[in-house]
C-alpha positions as a LaTeX table, in Angstrom:
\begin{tabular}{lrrr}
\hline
Residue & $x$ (\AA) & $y$ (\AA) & $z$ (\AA) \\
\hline
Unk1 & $-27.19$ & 11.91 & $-78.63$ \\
Unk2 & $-29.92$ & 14.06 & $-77.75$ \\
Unk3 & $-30.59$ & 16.23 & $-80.63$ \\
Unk4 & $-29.98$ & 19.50 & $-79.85$ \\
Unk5 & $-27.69$ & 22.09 & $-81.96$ \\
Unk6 & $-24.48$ & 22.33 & $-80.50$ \\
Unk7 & $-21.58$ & 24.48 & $-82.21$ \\
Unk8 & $-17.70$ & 23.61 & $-82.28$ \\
Unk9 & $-15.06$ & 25.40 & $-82.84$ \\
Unk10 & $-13.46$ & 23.14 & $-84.88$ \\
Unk11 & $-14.44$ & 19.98 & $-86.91$ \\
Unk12 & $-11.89$ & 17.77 & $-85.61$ \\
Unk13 & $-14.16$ & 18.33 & $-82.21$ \\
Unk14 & $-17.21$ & 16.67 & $-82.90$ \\
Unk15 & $-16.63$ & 13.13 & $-80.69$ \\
Unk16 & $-17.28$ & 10.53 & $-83.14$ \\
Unk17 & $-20.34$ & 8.86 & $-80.99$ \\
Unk18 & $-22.53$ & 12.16 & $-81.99$ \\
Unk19 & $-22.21$ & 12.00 & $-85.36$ \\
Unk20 & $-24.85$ & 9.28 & $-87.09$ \\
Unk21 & $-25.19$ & 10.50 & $-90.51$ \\
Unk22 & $-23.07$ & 7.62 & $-92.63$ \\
Unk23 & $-22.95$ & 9.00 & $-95.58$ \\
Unk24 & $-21.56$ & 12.40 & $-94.98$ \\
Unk25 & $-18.89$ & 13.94 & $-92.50$ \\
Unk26 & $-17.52$ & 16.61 & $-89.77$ \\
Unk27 & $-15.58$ & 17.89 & $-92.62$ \\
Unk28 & $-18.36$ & 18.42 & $-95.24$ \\
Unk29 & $-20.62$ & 19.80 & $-93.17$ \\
Unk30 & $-18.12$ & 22.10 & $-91.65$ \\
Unk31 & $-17.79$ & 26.01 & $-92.54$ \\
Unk32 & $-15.42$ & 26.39 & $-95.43$ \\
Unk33 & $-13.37$ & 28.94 & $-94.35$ \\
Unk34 & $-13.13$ & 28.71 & $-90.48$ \\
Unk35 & $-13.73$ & 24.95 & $-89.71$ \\
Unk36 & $-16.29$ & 26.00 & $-87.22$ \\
Unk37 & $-19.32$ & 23.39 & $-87.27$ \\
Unk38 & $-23.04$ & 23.80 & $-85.96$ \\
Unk39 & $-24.87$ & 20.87 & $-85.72$ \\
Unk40 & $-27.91$ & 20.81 & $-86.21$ \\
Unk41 & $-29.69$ & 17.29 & $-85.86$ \\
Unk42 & $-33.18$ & 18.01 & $-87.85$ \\
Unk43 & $-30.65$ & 19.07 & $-90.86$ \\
Unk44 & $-28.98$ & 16.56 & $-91.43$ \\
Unk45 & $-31.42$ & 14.24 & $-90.63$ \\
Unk46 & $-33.26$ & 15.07 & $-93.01$ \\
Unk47 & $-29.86$ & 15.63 & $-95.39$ \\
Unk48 & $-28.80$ & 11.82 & $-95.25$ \\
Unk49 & $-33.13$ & 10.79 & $-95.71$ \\
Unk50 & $-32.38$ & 12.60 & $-99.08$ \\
Unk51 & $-29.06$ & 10.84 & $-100.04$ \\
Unk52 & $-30.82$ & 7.61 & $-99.28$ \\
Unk53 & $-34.01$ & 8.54 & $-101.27$ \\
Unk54 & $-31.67$ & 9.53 & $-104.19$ \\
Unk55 & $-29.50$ & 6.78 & $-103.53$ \\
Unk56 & $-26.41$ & 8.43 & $-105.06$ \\
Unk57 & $-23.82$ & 10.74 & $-103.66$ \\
Unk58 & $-24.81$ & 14.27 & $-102.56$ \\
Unk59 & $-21.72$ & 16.90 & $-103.25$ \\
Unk60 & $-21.85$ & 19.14 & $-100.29$ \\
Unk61 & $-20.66$ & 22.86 & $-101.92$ \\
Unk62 & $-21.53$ & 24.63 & $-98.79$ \\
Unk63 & $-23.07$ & 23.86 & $-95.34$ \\
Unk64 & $-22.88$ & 26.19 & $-92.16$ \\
Unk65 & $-21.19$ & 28.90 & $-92.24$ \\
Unk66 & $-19.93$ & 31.18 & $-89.78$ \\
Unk67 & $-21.17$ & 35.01 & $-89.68$ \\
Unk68 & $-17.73$ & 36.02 & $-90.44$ \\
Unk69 & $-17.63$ & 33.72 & $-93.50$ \\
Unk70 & $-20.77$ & 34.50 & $-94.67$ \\
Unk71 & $-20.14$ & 38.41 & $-94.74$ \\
Unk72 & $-16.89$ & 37.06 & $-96.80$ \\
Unk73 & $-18.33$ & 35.36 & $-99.49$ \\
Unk74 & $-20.93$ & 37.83 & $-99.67$ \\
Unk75 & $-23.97$ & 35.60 & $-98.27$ \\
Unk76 & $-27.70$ & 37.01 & $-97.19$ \\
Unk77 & $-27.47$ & 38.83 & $-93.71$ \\
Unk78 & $-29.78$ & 35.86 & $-92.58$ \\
Unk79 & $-28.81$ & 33.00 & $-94.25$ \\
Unk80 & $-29.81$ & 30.08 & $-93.34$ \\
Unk81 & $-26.33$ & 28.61 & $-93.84$ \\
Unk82 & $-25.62$ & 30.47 & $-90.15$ \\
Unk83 & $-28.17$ & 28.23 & $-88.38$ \\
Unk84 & $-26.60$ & 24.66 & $-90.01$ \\
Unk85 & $-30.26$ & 24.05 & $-91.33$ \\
Unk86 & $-29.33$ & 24.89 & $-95.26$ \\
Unk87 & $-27.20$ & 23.33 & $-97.75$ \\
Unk88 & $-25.78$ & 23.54 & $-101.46$ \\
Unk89 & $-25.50$ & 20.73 & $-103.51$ \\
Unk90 & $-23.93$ & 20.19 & $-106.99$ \\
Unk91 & $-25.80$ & 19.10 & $-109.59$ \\
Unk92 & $-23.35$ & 17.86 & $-111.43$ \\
Unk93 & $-24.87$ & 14.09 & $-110.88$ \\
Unk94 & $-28.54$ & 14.68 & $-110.55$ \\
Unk95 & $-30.93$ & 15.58 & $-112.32$ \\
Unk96 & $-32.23$ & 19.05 & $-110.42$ \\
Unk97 & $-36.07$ & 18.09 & $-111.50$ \\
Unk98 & $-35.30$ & 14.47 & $-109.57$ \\
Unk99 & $-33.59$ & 16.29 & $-107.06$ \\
Unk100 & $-36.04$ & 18.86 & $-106.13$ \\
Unk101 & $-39.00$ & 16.65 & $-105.90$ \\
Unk102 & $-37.27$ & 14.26 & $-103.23$ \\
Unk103 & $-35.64$ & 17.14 & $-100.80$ \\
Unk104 & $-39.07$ & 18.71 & $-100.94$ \\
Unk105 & $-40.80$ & 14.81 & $-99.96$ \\
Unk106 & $-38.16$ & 14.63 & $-97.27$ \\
Unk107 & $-38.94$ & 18.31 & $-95.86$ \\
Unk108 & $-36.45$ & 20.75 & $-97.21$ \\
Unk109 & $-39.06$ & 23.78 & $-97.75$ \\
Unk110 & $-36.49$ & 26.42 & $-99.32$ \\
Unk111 & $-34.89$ & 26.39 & $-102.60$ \\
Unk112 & $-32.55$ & 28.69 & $-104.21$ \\
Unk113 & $-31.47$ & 27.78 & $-107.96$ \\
Unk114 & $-27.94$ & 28.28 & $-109.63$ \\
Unk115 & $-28.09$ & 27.35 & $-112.64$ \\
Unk116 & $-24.92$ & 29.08 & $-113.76$ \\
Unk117 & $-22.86$ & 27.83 & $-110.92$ \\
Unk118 & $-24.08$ & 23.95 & $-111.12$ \\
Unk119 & $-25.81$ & 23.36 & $-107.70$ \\
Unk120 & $-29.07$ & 24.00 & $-105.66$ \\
Unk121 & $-29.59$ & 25.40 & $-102.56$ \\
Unk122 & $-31.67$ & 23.81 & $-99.86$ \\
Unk123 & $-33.09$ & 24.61 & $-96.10$ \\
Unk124 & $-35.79$ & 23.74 & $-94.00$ \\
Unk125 & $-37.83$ & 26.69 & $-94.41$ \\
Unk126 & $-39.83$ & 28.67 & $-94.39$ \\
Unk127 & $-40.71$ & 27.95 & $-98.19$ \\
Unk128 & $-39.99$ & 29.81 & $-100.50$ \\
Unk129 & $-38.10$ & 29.75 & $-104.13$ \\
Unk130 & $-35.35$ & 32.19 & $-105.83$ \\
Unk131 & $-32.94$ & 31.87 & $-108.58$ \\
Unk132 & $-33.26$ & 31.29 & $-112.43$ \\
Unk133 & $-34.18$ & 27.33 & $-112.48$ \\
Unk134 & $-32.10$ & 24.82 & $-114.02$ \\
Unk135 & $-32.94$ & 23.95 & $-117.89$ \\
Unk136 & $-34.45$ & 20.74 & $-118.22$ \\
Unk137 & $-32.06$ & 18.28 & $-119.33$ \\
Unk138 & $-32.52$ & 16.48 & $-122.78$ \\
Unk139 & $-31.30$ & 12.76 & $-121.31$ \\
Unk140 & $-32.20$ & 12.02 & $-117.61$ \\
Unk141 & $-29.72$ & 10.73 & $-115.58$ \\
Unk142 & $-30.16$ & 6.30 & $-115.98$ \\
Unk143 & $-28.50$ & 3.41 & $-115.38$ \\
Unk144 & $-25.69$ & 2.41 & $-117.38$ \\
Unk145 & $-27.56$ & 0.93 & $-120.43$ \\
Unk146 & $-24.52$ & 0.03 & $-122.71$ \\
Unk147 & $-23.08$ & $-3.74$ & $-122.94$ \\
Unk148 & $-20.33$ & $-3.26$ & $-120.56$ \\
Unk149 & $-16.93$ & $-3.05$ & $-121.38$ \\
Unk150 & $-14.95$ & $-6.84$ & $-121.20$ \\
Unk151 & $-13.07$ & $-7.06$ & $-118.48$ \\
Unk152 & $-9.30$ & $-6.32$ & $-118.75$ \\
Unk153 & $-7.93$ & $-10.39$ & $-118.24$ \\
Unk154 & $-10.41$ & $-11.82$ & $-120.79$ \\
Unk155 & $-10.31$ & $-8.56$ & $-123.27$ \\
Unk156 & $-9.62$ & $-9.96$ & $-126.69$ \\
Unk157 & $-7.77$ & $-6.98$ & $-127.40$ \\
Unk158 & $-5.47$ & $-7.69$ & $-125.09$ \\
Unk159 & $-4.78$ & $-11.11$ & $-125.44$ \\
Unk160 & $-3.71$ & $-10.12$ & $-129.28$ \\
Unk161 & $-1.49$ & $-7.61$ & $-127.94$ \\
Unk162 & $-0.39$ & $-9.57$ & $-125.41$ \\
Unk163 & 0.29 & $-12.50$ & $-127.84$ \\
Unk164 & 2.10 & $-10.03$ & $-130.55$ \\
Unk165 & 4.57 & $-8.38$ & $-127.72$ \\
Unk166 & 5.25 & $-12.65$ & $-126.72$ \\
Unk167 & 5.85 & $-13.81$ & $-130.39$ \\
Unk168 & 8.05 & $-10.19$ & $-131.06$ \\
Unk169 & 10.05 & $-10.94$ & $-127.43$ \\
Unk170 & 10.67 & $-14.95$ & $-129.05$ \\
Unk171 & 11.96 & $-13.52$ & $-132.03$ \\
Unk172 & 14.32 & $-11.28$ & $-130.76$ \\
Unk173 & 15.38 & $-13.79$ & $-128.29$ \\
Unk174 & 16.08 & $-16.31$ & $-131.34$ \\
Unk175 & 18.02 & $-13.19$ & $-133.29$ \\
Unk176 & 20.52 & $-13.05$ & $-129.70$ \\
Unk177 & 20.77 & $-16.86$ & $-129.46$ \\
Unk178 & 21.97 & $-16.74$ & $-133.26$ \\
Unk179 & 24.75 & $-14.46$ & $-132.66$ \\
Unk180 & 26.39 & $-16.66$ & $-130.18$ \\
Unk181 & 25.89 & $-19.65$ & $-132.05$ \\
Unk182 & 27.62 & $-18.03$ & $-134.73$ \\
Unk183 & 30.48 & $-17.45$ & $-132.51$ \\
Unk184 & 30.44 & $-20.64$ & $-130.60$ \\
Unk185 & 32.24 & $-24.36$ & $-131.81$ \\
Unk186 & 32.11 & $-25.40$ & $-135.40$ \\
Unk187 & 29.86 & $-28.56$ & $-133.53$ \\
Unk188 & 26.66 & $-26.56$ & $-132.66$ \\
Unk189 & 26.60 & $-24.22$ & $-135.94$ \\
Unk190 & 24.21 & $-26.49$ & $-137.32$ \\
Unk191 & 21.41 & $-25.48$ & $-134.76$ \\
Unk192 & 21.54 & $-21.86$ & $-136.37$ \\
Unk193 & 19.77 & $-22.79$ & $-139.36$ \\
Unk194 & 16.67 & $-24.37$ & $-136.97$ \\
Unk195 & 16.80 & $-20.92$ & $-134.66$ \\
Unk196 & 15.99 & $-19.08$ & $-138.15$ \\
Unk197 & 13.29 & $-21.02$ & $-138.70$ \\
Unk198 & 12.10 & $-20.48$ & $-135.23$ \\
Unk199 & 12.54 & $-16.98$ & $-135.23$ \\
Unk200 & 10.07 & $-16.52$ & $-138.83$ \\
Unk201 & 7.49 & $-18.31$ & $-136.68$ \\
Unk202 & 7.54 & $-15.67$ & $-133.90$ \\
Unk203 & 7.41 & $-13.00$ & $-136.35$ \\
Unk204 & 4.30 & $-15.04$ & $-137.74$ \\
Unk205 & 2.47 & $-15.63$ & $-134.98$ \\
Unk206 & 3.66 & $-11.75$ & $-133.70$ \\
Unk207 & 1.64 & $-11.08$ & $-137.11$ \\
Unk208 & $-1.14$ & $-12.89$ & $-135.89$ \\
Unk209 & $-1.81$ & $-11.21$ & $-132.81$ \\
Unk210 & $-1.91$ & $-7.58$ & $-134.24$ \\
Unk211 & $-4.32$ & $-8.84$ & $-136.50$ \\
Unk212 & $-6.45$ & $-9.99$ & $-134.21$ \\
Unk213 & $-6.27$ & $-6.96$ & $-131.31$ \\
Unk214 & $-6.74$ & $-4.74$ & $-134.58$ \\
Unk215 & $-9.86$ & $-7.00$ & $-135.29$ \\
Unk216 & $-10.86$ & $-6.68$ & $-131.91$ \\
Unk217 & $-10.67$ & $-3.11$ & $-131.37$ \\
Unk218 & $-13.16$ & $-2.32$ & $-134.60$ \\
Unk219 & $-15.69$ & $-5.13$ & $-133.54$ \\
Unk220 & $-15.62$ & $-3.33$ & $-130.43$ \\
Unk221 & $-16.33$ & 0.14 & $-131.98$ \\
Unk222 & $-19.33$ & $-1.59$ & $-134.15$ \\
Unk223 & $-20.95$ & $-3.06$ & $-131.16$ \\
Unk224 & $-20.61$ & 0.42 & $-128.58$ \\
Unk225 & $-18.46$ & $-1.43$ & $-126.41$ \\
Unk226 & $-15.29$ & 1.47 & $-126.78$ \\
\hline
\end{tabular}
């Protein structure tokens, strides 16, 4: 696709061989409250080079806007959100610092701050700043640096759960095969009195496996892994 700007009237227009950018789509990038999309090439070329700097997802708040939209929600006379070249992006997984420094190495040139309403404005230009800027955040943003939680099949906690619910099903099981025993040919009654000692070693090992998801559970809490 030759990259010119080209507007549609709708989204659902845009064929899908002229749209490149992987990471993002028609519907993001589309005006809010018409569905009318401008493309602009240089935009979101330069849109997708900072979601791959970043490498993490970029929450598109608002792209282009129509002029009728824009005079709805109250937008500049010129904003750049009319041309497709500017774009606002929550910052509610980034760290705006981070964030600023690589949309400005990728060539976004204007940059509005909102602080209060959790996201940044960006455009290609010219440069220039406004806003209140974002308070600098006591943790960064990192990599998950706690032991990670144990997998659901080999948790601990669950096996003694799991082994507790068995033993408690066995016992109740016994208790049912009891009461037709009791009811059944003066031959079999003697089985009863080995189903009641079954059914005191489900209840034991039911016993067992409380104690040990209980045990479980508080090692967990002492080692940051709940």
């Amino acid at each position: 696709m030759a990259d010119t700007i080209r507007t549609y009237r709708h989204f659902r227009d845009v064929p899908a061989r002229d749209w490149r950018w992987k990471n993002f789509s028609p519907a993001e990038i589309a005006c809010r409250g018409t569905g009318q999309l401008k493309l602009h090439p240089e935009a979101l070329d330069r849109l997708q080079a900072l979601r791959d700097r970043l490498g993490k997802p970029l929450i598109v708040r608002s792209a282009y806007r129509s002029p009728e939209h824009n005079r709805k929600v109250g937008g500049a006379p010129r904003s750049k959100h009319m041309g497709g070249t500017a774009f606002d992006i929550a910052m509610s997984n980034h760290d705006p610092v981070a964030f600023e420094a690589a949309a400005r190495e990728v060539g976004f040139l204007g940059f509005g701050y909102y602080p209060r309403s959790g996201f940044m404005h960006i455009d290609l230009g010219p440069a220039r700043v406004w806003g209140e800027r974002f308070p600098v955040r006591a943790v960064p943003f990192a990599p998950e640096s706690r032991p990670a939680r144990e997998v659901l099949a080999e948790s601990r906690t669950l096996k003694g759960t799991g082994a507790a619910g068995v033993a408690t099903m066995g016992a109740a099981g016994v208790e049912v095969a009891q009461e037709v025993l009791a009811e059944a040919q003066g031959a079999i009654l003697p089985l009863a009195g080995h189903l009641d000692t079954l059914r005191w070693l489900f209840i034991a090992l039911a016993l067992a496996g409380i104690c040990v998801a209980v045990w479980a559970r508080v090692d967990d809490w002492k080692r940051g892994m709940r």
